[in-house]
N, C-alpha and C positions, 0 to 999 in steps of 0.2 A: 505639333508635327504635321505636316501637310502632304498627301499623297497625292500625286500625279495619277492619272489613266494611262495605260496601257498603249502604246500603239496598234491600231488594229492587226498590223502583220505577227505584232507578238503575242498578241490573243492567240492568233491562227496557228502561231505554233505552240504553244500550251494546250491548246485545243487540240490539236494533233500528236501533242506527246501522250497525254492521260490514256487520247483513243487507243493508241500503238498499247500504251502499259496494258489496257484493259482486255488485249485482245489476241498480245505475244503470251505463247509460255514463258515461264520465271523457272528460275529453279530453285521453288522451296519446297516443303514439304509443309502440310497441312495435319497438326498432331490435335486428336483430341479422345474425350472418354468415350472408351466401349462399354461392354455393359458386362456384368456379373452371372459368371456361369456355374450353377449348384453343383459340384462333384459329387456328390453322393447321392445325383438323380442320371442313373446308369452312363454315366464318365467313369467310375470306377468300378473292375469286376473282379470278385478274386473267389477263386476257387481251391480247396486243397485243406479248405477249416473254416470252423463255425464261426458265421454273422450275425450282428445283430441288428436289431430294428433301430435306427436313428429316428432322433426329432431335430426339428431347425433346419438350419442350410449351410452348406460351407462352400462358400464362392470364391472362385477363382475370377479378378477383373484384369480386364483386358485395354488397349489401348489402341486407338483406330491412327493409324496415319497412310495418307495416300502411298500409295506403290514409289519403287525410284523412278521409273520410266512413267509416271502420270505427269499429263501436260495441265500444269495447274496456271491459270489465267488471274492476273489484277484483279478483277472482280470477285472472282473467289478466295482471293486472298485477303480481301478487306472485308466481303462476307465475314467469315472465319474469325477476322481479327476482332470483329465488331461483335460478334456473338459471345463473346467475353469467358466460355469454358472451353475455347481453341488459341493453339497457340502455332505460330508460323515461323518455321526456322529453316537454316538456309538449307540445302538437301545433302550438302556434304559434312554437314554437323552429324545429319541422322546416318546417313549412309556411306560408306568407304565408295569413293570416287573411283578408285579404279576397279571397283567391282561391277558386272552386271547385274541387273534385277534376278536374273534367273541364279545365279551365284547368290544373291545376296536370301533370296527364300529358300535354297538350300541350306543354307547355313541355318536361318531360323528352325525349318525341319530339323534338323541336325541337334539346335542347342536343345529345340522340345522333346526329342526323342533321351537324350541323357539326360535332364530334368525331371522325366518319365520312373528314370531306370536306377537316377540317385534315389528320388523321392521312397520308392519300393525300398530299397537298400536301407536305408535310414530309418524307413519305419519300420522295418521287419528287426531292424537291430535293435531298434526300442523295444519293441516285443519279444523278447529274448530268441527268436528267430535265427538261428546260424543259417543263412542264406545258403553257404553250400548243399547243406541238410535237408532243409526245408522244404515239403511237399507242396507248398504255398504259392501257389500264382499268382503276379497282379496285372490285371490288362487298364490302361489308361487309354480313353477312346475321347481324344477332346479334337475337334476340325477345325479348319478355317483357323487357326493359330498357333503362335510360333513362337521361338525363344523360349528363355531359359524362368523366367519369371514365376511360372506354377507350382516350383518346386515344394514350397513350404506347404501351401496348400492341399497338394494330391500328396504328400505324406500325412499331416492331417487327416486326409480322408478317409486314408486305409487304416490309420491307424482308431477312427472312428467309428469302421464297420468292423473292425477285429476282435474291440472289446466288449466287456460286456460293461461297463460302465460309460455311459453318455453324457459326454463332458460341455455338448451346444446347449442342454438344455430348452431348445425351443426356439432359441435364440438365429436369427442369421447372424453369421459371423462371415465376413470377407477376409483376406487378406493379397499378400506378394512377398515376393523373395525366391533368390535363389536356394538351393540345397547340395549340399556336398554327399558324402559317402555318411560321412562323422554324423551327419545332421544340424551342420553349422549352416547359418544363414546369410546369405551373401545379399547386397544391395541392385535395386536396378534402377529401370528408367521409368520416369512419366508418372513420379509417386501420385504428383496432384492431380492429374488424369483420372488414376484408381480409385484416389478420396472418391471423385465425384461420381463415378461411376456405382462404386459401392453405395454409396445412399442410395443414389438412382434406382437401385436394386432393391431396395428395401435393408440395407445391413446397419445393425447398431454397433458392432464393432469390428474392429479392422485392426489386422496383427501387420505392421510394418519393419523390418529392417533396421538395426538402431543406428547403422550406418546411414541411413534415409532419411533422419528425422530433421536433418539440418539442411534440407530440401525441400521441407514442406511450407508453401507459401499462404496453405490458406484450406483448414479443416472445414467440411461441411456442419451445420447444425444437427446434435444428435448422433454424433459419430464420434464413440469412443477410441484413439488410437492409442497400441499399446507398440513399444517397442521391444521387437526382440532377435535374441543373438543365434539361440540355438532350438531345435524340433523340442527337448525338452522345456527351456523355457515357454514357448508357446503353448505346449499340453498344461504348463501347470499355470499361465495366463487365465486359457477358458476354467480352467477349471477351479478356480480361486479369483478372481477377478478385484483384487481388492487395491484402494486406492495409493498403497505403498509400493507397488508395482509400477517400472517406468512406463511412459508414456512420453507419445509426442505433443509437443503443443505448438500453438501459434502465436505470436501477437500484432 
């Protein structure tokens, strides 16, 4: 096969395309790992009954993507691309198109704040708790994030400092998922974000969604994931951890 050279005038316009690409905004969004937030280092406060001393960590991880209204440029998008734990997709996959930015972070407020209020719900019913009744307060104080994804974990939490048996064992434990009233576990976004984030943090295991697990492209080293459906399943995960118990895998 034999290649010809270029014409000079169509160098000049390649050379002028790439510039323009490098230097117009695009509209993508820029997804990658955040980092792993311990709940049970004052994110959770409850007053109204006796707590106990925990050991270990139970991390909430997070997931960083640019704003809808950020003007993300060809070079930072091949940055990103090339960085190999980011991933670049178009902005109306991530975000409702007809929505504003400022619409679209109230909403997020909105899903963390009942994610907050299921989580409480759910764990206080695990603990035989009649929520009407119940003298028991839980304040959930986590910033700078949003959505509904904490659920599984800040019921964990509480249901960690409530009892007097310590199910982390020392252990950091990560995980995600949504949470209903029930303490059913609903699926989210950006599983393999979490994975790596959660190592990043120091977690050896990680409670996923089992609706999730066929989403996961690619486990960190050292990172047990387990799958699960409901708040009760995940209490009897950590605290039995044995390997007849599902799990997500990779290959």
């Amino acid at each position: 096969m034999r290649f010809s050279r270029l014409p000079r005038i169509s160098v000049f316009f390649v050379a002028l395309f790439f510039t323009a690409s490098s230097l117009a905004p695009l509209p993508y969004v820029v997804v990658s790992p955040g980092a792993g937030t311990d709940v049970l280092a004052n994110v959770i406060k409850i007053s109204g009954a006796p707590t106990y001393a925990t050991t270990g960590k139970l991390l909430v991880t997070t997931v960083l993507a640019t704003s809808p209204d950020s003007h993300i440029f060809g070079l930072e998008l091949l940055y990103a691309w090339m960085r190999g734990t980011s991933i670049v997709l178009p902005r109306d996959v991530v975000f409702p198109p007809e929505k504003t930015a400022k619409q679209i972070q109230s909403e997020f407020a909105g899903d963390m704040k009942l994610s907050q209020d299921n989580a409480s719900s759910a764990a206080l019913g695990y603990l035989g708790f009649a929520p009407s009744q119940s003298a028991v307060k839980v304040t959930i104080n986590l910033k700078a994030t949003g959505g509904p994804s904490g659920g599984l974990i800040f019921a964990l939490g509480i249901i960690e400092k409530l009892s007097p048996i310590d199910f982390l064992h020392g252990r950091v434990v990560a995980g995600t998922g949504t949470i209903d009233l029930q303490g059913a576990v609903g699926p989210i976004g950006g599983i393999d974000e979490k994975l790596i984030a959660a190592k990043n943090s120091g977690a050896s295991v990680f409670l996923a969604p089992s609706t999730n697990c066929n989403d996961v492209h690619h486990i960190p080293g050292g990172l047990k994931v387990y799958s699960v459906s409901s708040l009760k399943e995940a209490v009897s995960v950590l605290k039995d951890a044995r390997n007849s118990i599902p799990h997500c895998t990779w290959q």
